[in-house]
PyMOL Python script that loads the backbone (N, CA, C, O; Angstrom):
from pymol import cmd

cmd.read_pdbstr("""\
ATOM      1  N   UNK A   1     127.263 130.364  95.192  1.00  0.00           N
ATOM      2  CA  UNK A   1     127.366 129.192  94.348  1.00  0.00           C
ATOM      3  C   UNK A   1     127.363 127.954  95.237  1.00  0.00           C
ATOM      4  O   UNK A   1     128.140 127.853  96.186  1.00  0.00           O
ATOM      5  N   UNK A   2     126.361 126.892  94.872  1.00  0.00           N
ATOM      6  CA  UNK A   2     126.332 125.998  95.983  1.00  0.00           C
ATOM      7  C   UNK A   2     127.536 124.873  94.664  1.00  0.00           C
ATOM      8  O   UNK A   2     127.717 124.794  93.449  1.00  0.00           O
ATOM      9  N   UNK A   3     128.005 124.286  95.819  1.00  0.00           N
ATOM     10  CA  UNK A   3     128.663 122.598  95.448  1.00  0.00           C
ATOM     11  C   UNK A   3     127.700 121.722  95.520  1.00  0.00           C
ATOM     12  O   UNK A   3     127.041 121.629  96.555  1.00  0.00           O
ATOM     13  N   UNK A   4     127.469 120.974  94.492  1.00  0.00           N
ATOM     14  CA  UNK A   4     126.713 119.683  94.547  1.00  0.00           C
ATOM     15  C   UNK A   4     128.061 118.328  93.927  1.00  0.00           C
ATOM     16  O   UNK A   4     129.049 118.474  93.208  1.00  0.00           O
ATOM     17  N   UNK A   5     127.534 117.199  94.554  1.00  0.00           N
ATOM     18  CA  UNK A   5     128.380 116.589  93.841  1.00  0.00           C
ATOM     19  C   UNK A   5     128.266 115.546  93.034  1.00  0.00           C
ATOM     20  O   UNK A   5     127.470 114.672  93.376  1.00  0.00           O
ATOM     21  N   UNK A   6     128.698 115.451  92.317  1.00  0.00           N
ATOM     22  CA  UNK A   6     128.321 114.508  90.964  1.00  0.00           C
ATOM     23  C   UNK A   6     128.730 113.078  91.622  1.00  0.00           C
ATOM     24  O   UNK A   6     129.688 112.794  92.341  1.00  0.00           O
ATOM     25  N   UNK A   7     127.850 112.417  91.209  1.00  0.00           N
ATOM     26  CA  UNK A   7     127.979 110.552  91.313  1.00  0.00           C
ATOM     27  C   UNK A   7     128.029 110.180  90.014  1.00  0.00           C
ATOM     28  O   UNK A   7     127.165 110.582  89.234  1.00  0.00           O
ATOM     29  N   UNK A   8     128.996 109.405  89.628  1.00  0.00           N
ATOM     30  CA  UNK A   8     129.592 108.837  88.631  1.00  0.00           C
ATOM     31  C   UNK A   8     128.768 107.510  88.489  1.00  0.00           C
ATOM     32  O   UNK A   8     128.744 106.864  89.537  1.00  0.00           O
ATOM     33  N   UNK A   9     128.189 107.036  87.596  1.00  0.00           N
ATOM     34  CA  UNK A   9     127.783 105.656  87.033  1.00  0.00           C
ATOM     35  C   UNK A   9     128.647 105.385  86.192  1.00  0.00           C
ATOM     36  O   UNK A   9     129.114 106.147  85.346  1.00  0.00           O
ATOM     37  N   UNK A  10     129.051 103.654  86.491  1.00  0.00           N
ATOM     38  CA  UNK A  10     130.142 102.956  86.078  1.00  0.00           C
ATOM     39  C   UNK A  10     129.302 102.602  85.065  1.00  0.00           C
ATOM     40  O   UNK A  10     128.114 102.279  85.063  1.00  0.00           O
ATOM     41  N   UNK A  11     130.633 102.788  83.663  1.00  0.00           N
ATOM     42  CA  UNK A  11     129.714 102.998  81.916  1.00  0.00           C
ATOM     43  C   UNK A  11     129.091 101.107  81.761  1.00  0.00           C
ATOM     44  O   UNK A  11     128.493 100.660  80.782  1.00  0.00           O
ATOM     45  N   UNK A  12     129.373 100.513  82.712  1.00  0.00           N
ATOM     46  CA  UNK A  12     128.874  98.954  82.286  1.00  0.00           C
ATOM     47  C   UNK A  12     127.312  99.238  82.945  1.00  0.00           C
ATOM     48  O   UNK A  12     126.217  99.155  82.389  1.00  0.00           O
ATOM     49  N   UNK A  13     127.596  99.540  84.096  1.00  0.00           N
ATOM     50  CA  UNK A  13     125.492  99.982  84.345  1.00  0.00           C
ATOM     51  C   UNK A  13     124.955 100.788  84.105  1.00  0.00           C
ATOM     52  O   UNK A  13     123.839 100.953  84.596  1.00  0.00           O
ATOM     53  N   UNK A  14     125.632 101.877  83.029  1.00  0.00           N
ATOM     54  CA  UNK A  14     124.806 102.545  82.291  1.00  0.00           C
ATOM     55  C   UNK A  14     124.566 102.173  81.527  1.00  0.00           C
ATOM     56  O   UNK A  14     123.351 102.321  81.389  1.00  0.00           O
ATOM     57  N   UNK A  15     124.989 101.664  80.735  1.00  0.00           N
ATOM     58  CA  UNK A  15     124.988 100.877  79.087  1.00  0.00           C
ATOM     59  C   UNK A  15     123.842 100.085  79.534  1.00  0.00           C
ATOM     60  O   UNK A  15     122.904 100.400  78.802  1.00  0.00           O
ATOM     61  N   UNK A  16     123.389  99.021  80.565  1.00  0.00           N
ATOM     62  CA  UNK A  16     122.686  98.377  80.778  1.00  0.00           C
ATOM     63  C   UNK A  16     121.459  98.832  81.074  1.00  0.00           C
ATOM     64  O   UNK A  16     120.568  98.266  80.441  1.00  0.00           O
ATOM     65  N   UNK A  17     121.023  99.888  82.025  1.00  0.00           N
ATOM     66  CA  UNK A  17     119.828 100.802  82.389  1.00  0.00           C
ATOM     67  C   UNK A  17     119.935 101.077  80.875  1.00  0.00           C
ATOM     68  O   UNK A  17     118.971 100.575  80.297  1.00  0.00           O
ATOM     69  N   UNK A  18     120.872 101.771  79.956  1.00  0.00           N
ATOM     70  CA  UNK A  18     119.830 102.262  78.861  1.00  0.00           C
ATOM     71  C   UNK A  18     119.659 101.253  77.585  1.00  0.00           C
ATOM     72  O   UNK A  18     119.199 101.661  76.518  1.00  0.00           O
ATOM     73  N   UNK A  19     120.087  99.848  77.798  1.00  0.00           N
ATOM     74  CA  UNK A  19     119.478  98.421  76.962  1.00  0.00           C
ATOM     75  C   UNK A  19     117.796  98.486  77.489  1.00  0.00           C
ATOM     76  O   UNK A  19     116.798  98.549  76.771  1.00  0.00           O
ATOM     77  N   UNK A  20     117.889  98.442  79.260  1.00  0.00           N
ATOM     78  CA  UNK A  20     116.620  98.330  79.615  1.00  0.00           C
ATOM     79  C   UNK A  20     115.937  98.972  78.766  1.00  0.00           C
ATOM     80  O   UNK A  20     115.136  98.593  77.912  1.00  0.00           O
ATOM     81  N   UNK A  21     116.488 100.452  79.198  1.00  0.00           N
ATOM     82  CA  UNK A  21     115.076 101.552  78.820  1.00  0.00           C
ATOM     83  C   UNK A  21     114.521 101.477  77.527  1.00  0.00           C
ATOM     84  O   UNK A  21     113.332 101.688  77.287  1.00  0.00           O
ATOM     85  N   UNK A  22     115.529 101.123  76.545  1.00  0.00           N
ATOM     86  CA  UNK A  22     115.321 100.977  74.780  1.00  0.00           C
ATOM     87  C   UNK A  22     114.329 100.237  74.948  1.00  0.00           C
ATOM     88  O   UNK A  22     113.232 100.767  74.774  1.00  0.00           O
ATOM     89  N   UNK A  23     114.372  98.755  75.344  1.00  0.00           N
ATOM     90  CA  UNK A  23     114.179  97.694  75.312  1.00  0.00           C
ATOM     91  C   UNK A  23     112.604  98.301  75.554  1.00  0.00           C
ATOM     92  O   UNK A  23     111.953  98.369  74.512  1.00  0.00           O
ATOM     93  N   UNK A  24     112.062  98.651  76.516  1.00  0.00           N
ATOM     94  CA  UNK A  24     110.842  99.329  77.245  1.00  0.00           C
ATOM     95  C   UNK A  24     110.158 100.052  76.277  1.00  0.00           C
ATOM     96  O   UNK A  24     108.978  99.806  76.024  1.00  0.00           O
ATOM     97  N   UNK A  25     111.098 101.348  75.435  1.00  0.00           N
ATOM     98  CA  UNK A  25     110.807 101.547  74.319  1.00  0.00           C
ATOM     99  C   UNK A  25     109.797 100.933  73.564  1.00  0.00           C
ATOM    100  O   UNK A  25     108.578 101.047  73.688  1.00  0.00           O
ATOM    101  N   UNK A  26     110.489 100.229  72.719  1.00  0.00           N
ATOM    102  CA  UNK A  26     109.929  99.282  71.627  1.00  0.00           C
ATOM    103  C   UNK A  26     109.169  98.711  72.119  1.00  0.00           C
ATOM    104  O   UNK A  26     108.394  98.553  71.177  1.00  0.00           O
ATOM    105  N   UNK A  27     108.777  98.276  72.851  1.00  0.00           N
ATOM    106  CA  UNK A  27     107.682  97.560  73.420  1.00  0.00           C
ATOM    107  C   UNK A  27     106.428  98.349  73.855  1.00  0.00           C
ATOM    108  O   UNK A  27     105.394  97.768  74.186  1.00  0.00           O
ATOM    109  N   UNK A  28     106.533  99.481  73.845  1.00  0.00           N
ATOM    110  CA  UNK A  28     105.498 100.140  73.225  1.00  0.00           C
ATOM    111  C   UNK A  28     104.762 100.178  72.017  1.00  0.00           C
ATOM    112  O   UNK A  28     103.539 100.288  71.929  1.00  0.00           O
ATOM    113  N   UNK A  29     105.822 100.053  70.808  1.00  0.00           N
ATOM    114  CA  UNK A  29     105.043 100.005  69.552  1.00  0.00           C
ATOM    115  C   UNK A  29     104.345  98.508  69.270  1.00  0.00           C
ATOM    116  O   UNK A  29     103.651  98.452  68.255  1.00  0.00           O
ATOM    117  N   UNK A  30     104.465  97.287  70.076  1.00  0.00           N
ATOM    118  CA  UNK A  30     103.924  96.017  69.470  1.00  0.00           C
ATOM    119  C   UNK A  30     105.153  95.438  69.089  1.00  0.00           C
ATOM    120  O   UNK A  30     106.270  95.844  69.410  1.00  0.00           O
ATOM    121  N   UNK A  31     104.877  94.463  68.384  1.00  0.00           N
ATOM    122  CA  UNK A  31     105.619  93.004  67.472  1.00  0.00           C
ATOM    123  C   UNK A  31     106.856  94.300  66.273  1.00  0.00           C
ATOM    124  O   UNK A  31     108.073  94.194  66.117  1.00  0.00           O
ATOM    125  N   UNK A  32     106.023  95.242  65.737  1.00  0.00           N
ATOM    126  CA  UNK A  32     106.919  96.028  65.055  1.00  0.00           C
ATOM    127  C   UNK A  32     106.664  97.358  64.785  1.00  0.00           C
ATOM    128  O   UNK A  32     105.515  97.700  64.508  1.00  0.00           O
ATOM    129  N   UNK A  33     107.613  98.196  64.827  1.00  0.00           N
ATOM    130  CA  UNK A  33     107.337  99.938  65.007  1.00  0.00           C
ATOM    131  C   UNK A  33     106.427 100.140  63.278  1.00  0.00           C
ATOM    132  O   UNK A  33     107.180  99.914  62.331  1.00  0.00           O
ATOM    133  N   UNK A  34     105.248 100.448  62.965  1.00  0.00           N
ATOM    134  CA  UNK A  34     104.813 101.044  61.692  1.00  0.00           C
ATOM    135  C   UNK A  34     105.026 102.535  61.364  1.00  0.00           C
ATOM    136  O   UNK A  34     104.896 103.419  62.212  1.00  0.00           O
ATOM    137  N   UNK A  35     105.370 102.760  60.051  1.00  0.00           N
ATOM    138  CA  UNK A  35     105.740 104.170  60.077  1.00  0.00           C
ATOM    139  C   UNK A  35     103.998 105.032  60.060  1.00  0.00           C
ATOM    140  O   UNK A  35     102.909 104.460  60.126  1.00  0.00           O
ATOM    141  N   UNK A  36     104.268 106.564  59.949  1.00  0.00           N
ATOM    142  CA  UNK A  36     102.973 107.431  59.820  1.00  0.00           C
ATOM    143  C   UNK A  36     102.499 107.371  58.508  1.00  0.00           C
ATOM    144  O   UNK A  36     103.142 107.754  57.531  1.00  0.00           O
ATOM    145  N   UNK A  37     100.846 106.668  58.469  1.00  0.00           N
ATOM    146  CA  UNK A  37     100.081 106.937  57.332  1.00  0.00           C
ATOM    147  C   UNK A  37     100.211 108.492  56.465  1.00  0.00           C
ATOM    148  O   UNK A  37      99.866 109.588  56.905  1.00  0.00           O
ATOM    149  N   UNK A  38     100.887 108.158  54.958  1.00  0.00           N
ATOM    150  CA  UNK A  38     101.156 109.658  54.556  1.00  0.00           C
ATOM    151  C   UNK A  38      99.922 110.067  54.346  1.00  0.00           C
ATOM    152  O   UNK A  38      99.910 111.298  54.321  1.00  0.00           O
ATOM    153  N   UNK A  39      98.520 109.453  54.126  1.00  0.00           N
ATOM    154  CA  UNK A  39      97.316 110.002  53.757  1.00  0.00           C
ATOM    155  C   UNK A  39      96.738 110.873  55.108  1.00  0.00           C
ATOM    156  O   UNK A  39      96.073 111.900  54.968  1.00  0.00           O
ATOM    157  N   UNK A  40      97.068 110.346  56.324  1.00  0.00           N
ATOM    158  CA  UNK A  40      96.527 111.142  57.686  1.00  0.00           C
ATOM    159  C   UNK A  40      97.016 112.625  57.643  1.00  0.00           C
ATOM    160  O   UNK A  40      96.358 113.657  57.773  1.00  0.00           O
ATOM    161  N   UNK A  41      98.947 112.370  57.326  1.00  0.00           N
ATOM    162  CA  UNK A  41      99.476 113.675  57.300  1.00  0.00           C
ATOM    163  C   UNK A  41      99.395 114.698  56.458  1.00  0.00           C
ATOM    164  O   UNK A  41      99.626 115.898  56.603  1.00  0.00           O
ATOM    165  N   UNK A  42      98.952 113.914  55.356  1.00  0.00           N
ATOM    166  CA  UNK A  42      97.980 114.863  54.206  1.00  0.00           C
ATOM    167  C   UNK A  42      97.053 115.561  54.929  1.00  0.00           C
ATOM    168  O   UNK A  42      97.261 116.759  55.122  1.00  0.00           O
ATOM    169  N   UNK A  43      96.065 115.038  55.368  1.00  0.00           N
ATOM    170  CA  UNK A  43      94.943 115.433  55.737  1.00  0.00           C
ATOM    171  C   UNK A  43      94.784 116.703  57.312  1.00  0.00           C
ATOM    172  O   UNK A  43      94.071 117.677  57.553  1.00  0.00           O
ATOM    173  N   UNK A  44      95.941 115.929  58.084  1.00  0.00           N
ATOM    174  CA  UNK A  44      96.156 116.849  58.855  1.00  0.00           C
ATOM    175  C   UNK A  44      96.518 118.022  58.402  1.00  0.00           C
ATOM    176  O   UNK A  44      95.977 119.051  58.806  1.00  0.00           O
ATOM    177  N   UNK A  45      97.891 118.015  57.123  1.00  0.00           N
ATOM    178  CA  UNK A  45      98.195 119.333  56.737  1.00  0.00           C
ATOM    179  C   UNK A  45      97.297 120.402  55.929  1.00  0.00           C
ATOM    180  O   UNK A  45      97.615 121.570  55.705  1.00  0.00           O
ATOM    181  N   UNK A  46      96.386 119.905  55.629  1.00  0.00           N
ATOM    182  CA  UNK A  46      95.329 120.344  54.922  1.00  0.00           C
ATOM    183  C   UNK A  46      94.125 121.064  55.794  1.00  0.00           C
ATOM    184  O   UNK A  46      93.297 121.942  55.554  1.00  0.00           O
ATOM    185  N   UNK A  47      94.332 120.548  56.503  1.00  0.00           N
ATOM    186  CA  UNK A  47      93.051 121.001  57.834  1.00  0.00           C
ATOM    187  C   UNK A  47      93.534 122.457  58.334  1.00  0.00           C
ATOM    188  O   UNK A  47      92.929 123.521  58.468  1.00  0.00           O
ATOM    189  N   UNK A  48      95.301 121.943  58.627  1.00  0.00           N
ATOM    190  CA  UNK A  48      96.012 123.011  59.464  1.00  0.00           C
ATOM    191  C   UNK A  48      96.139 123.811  58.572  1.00  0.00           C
ATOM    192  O   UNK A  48      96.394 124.834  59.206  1.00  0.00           O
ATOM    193  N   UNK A  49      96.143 124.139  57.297  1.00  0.00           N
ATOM    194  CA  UNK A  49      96.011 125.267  56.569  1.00  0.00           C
ATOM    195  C   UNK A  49      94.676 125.911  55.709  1.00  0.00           C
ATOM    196  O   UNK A  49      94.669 126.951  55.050  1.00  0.00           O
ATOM    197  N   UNK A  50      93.542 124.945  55.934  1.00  0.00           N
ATOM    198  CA  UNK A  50      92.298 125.806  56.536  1.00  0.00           C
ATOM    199  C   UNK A  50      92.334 126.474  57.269  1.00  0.00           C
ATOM    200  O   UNK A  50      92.456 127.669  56.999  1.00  0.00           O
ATOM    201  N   UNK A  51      92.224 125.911  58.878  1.00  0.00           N
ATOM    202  CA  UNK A  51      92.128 126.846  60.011  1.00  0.00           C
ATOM    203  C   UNK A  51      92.911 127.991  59.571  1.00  0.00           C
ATOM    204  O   UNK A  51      92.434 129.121  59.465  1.00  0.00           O
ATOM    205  N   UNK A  52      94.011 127.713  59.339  1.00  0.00           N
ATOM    206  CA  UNK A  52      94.719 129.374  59.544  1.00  0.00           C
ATOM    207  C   UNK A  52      94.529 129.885  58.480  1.00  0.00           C
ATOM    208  O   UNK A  52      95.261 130.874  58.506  1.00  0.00           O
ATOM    209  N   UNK A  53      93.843 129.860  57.213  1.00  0.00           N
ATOM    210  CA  UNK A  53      92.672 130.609  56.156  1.00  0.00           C
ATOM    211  C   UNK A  53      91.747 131.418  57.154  1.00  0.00           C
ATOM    212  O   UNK A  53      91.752 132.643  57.279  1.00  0.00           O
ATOM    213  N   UNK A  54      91.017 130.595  57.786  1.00  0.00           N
ATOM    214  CA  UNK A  54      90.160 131.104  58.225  1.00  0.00           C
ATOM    215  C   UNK A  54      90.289 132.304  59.146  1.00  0.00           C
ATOM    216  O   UNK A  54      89.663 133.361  59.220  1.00  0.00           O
ATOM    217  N   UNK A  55      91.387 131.752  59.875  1.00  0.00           N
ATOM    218  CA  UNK A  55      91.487 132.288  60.708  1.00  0.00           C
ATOM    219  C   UNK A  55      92.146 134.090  60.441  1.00  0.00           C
ATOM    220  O   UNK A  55      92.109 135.076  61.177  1.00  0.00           O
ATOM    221  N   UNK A  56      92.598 133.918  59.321  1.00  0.00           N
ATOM    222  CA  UNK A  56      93.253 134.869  58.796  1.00  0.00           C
ATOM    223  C   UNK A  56      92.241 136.219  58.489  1.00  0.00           C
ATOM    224  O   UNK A  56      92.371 137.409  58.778  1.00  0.00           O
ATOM    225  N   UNK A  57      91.054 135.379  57.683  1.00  0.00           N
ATOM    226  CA  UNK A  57      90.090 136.324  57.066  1.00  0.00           C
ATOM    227  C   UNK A  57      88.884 136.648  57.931  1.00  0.00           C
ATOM    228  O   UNK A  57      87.751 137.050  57.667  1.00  0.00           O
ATOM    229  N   UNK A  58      89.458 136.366  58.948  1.00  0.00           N
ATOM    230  CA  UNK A  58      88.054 137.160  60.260  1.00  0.00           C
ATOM    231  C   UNK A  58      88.355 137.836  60.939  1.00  0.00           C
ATOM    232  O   UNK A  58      87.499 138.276  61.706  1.00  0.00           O
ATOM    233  N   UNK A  59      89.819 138.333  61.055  1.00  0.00           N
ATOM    234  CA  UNK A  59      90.733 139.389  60.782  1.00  0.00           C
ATOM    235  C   UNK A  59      90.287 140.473  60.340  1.00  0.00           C
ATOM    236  O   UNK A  59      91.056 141.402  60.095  1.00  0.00           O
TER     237      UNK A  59
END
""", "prot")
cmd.dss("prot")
cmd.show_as("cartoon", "prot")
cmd.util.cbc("prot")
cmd.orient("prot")
């Protein structure tokens, strides 16, 4: 069993690294996060249960 030893981050610069990281976050999505088009996920789910029709009956 090896010893390693833990380094403690003081909870005020953690709290802050993870404001950053959020912050970094969102700023990925633009000006404002949009939710998922339900018509895409329709369509995706519809596809994905073709394929596995198909896939079933060539079986």
């Amino acid at each position: 069993m090896t010893n390693t030893a833990r380094v403690s981050i003081p909870t005020k610069q953690r709290n802050h690294q993870l404001q950053i990281y959020e912050q970094e976050q969102m700023e990925l999505w633009g000006e404002t996060p949009v939710a998922e088009n339900p018509d895409y996920l329709s369509r995706q789910l519809i596809t994905y249960i073709g394929n596995k029709r198909s896939v079933v009956f060539l079986h």
